[in-house]
C-alpha positions in Angstrom: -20.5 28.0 82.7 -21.3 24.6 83.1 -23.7 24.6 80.7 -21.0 26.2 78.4 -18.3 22.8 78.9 -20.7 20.4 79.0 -22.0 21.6 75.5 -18.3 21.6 74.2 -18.1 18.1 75.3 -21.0 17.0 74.0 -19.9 18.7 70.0 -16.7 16.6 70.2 -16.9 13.5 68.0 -15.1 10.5 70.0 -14.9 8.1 67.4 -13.2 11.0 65.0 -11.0 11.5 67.8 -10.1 8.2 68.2 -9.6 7.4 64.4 -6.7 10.6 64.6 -4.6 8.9 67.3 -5.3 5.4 65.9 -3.9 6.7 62.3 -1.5 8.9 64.1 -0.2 5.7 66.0 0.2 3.8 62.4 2.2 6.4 61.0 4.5 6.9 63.8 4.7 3.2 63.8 5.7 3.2 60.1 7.6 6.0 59.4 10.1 4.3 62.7 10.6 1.2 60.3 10.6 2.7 57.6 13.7 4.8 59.0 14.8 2.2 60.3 15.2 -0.3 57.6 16.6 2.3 55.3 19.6 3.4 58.0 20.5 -0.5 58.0 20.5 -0.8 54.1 22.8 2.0 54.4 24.8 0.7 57.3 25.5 -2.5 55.0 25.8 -0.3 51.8 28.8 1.5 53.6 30.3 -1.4 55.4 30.5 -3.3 52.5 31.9 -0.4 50.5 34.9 0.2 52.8 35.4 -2.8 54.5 34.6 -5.8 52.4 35.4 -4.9 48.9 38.6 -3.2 49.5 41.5 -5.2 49.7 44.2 -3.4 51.9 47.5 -2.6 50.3 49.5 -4.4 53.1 47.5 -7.5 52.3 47.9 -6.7 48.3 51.5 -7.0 49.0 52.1 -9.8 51.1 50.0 -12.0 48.5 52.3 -10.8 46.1 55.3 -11.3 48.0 54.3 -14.8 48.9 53.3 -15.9 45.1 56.2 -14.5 44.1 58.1 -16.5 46.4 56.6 -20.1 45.8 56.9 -19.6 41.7 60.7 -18.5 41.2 64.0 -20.2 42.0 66.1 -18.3 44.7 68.8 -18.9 46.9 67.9 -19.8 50.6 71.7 -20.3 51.4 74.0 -19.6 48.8 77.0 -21.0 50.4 75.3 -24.0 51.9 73.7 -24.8 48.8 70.1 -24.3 49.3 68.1 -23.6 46.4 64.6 -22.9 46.7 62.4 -23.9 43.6 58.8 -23.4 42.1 56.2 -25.2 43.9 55.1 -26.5 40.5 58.3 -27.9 39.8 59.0 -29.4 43.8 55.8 -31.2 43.0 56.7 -32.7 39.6 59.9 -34.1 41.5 58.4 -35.5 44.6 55.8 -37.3 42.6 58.5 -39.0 39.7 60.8 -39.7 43.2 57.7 -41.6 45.1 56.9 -43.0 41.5 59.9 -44.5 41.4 60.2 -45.6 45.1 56.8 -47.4 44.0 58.6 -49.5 41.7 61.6 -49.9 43.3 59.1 -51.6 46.4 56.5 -53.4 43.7 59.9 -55.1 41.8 61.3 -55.9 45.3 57.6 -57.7 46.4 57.9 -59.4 42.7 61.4 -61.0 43.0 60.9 -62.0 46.5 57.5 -63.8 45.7 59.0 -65.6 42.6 61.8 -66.6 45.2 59.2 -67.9 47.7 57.3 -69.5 44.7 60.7 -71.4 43.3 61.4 -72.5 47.1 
C-alpha cells in the first residue's frame, strides 16, 4: 500500500500543479477588479442620474419665484409707499444718482481751488 501512494505521488506533475493555482490566483485576482470597477462605474452612472442631473421641483420653483421677484415692479407696502423695482432698473438709478454726486463733489473741488487760486 505504500508502494501504491508513493507511486501516485510520484505521477503528479508539481509544476502543472502549481501553474493551476498560479493562473487560478490571476483570475480570481481579475475577475474581483474587474467587478469591482464595473459596480463603481455604475454607482457613479446612477448617482449622477438621480442626484446630479435632476433639479428638484422645490428648487425649480424657488428660482423662479426669486427671478421673478427681482425683474418686476410690486408693492412692498402699498400704503406706506414702498415700491419694489427691477434690479436692472435699481441699478440704472443708483449709478446716474452716484454719477451725479460725482459731479456735484468734482464742481465743488473746482470752485473751491479757483477760490484758493484767486486768494
Amino acid at each position: 500500500m505504500a508502494e501504491k501512494a508513493k507511486s501516485y505521488i510520484e505521477d503528479v506533475d508539481i509544476s502543472l500543479v502549481i501553474t493551476i493555482a498560479v493562473v487560478s490566483i490571476v483570475l480570481v485576482y481579475v475577475s474581483i477588479v474587474a467587478m469591482s470597477a464595473w459596480y463603481f462605474r455604475y454607482e457613479r452612472v446612477e448617482l449622477e442620474k438621480k442626484a446630479v442631473s435632476q433639479r428638484y421641483e422645490s428648487l425649480i420653483n424657488l428660482q423662479t419665484e426669486q427671478l421673478e421677484r427681482i425683474n418686476t415692479y410690486r408693492w412692498i407696502d402699498e400704503k406706506g409707499g414702498i415700491l419694489a423695482i427691477p434690479i436692472d432698473r435699481a441699478v440704472e438709478i443708483t449709478v446716474n444718482e452716484l454719477s451725479r454726486d460725482l459731479e456735484e463733489v468734482n464742481e465743488k473741488e473746482k470752485n473751491a481751488s479757483n477760490k484758493n487760486s484767486k486768494a
